[in-house]
PASELUM-246154 format. One record per residue (C-alpha): chain; x, y, z. Coordinates in steps of 0.2 Angstrom, whole numbers. Each point is the difference from the previous one (the first is absolute). Layout:
REM residues N
{chain = A | X = X | Y = Y | Z = Z}
...
***
This chain:
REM residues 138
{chain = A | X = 492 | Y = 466 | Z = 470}
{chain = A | X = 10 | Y = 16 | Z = 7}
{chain = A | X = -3 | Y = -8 | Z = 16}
{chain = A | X = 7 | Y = -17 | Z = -2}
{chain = A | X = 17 | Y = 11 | Z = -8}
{chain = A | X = 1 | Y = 9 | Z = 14}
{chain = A | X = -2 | Y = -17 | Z = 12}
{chain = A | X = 15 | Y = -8 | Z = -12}
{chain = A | X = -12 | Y = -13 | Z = -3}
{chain = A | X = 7 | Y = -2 | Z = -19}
{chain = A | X = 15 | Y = -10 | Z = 10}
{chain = A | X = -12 | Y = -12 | Z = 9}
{chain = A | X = 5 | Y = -16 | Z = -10}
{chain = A | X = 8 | Y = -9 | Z = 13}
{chain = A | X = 20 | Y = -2 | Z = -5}
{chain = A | X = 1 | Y = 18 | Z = -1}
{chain = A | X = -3 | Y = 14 | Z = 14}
{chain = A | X = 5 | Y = 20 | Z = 4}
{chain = A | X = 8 | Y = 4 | Z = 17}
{chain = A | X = -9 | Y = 8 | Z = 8}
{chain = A | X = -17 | Y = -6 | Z = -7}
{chain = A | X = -8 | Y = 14 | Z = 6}
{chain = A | X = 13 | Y = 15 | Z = -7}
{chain = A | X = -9 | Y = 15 | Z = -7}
{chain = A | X = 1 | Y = 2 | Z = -18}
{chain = A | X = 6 | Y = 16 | Z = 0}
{chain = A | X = 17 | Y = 8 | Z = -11}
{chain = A | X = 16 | Y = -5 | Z = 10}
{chain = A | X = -8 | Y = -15 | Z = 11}
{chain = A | X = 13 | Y = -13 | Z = 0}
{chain = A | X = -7 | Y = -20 | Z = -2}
{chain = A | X = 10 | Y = -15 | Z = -1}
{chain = A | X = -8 | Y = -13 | Z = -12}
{chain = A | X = 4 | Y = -19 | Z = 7}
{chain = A | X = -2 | Y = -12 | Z = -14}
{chain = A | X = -1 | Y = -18 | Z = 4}
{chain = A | X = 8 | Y = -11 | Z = -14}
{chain = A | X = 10 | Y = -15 | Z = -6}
{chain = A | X = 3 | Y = -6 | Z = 18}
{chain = A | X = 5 | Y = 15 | Z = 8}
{chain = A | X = -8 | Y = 22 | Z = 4}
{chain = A | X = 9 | Y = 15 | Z = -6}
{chain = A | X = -1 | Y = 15 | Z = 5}
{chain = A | X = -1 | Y = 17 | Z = -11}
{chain = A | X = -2 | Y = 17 | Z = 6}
{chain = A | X = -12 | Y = 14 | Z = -10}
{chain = A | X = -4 | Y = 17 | Z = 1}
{chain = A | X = -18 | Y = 8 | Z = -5}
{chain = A | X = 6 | Y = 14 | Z = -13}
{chain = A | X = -17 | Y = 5 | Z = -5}
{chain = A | X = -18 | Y = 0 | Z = -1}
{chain = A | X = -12 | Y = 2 | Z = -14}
{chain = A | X = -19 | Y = 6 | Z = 3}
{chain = A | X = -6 | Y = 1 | Z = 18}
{chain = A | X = -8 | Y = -12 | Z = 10}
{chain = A | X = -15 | Y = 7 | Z = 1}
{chain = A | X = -2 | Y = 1 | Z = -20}
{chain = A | X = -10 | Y = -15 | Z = -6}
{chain = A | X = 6 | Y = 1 | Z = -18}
{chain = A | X = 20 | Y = -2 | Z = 5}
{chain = A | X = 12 | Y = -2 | Z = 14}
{chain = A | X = 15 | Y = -9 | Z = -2}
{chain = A | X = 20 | Y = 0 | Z = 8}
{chain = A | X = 17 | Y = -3 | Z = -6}
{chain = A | X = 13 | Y = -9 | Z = 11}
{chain = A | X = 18 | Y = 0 | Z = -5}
{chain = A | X = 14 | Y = -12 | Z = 5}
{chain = A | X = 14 | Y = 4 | Z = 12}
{chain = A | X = 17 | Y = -8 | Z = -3}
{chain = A | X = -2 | Y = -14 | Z = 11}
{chain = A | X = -13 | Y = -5 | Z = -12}
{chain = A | X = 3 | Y = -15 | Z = -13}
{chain = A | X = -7 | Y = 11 | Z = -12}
{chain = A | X = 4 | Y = 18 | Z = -5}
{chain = A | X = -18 | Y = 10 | Z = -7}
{chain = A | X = -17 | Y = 7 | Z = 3}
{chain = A | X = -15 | Y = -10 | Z = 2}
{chain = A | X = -17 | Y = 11 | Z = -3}
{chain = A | X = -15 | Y = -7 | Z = 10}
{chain = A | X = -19 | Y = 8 | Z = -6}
{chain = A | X = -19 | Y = -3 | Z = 0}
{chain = A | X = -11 | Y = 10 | Z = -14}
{chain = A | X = -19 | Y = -2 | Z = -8}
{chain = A | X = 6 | Y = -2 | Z = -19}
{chain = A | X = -11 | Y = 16 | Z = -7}
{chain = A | X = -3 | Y = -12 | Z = -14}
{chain = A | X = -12 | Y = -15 | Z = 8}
{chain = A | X = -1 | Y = 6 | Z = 19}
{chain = A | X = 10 | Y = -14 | Z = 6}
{chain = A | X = 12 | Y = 1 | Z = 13}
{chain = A | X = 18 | Y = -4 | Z = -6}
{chain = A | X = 14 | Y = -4 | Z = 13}
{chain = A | X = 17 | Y = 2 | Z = -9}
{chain = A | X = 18 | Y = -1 | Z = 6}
{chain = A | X = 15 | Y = 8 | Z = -11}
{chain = A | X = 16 | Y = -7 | Z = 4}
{chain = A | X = 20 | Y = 4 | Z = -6}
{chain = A | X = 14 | Y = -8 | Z = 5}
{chain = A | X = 19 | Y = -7 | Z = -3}
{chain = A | X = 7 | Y = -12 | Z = 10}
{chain = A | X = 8 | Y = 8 | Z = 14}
{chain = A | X = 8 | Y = -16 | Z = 11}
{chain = A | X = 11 | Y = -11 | Z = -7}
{chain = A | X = -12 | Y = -15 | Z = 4}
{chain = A | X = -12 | Y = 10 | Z = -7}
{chain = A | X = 9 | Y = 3 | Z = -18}
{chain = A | X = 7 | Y = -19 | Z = -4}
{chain = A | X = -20 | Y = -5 | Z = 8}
{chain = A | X = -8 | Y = 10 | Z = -13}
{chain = A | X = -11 | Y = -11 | Z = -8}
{chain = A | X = -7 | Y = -6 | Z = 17}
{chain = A | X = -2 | Y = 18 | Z = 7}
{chain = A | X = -11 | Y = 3 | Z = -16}
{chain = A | X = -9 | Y = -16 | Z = 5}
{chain = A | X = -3 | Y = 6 | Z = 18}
{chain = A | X = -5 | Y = 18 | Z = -8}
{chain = A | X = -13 | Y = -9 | Z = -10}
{chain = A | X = -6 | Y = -10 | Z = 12}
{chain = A | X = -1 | Y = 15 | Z = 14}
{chain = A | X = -12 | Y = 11 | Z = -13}
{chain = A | X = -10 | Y = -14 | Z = -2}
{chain = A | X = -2 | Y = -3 | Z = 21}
{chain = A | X = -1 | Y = 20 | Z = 1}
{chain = A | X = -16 | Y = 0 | Z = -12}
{chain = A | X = -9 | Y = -14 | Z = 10}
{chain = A | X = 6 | Y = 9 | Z = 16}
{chain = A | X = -9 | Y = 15 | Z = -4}
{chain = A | X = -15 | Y = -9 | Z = -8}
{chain = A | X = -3 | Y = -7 | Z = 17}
{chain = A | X = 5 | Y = 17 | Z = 9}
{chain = A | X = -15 | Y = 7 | Z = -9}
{chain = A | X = -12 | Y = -16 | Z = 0}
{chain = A | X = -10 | Y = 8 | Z = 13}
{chain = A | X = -4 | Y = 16 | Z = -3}
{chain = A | X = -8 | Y = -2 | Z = -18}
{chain = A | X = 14 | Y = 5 | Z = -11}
{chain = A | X = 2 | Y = -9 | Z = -17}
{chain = A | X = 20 | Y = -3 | Z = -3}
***
């Protein structure tokens, strides 16, 4: 699950993308987030400001991005795998906060919530499918 993290494969749903797909996922790496949506793409720039775990540690790895100010959204969004101690099963969760930033953005609340919702649900299929292959239960 690290793998597919590192690969930005979380973001393979089809109306949204990173640029450059291939950035590494390391602290300071700049990406810009292209969102596809009501007729027309925008464009929001992120920063990765941290890590948690490793990579190479199966029970955790995870990264946080946060927005930069031409972003529609001012926050942090928090990206991580884990095996629950609990039942063994590996959990896929993303954290996000965030105030509206853009002036679109704020009187479009209720549809950027929408779009929110509807982007974690993409992301959790994403990453199901990013893990399909190599035997990992999500």
């Amino acid at each position: 699950m690290a793998a597919a993290l590192l690969a930005w494969k979380q973001f393979d749903i089809g109306w949204v993308e990173t640029f450059p797909r291939d950035a590494p996922v390391a602290v300071g790496t700049v990406v810009a987030v292209v969102i596809r949506h009501l007729g027309f793409w925008s464009l929001n720039g992120c920063r990765v400001l941290y890590t948690v775990g490793s990579p190479d540690d199966v029970a955790r790895f995870g990264f946080a991005y946060g927005t930069l100010t031409n972003h529609a959204e001012s926050g942090e969004e928090l990206f991580e795998v884990f095996i629950d101690p609990r039942t063994e099963d590996v959990v896929y969760r993303i954290r996000a906060t965030s105030t509206p930033q853009a002036m679109l953005a704020r009187f479009g609340q209720p549809i950027v919530r929408a779009l929110q919702a509807r982007f974690r649900e993409h992301s959790v299929a994403a990453m199901k499918r990013a893990t399909r292959s190599t035997g990992v239960r999500a």
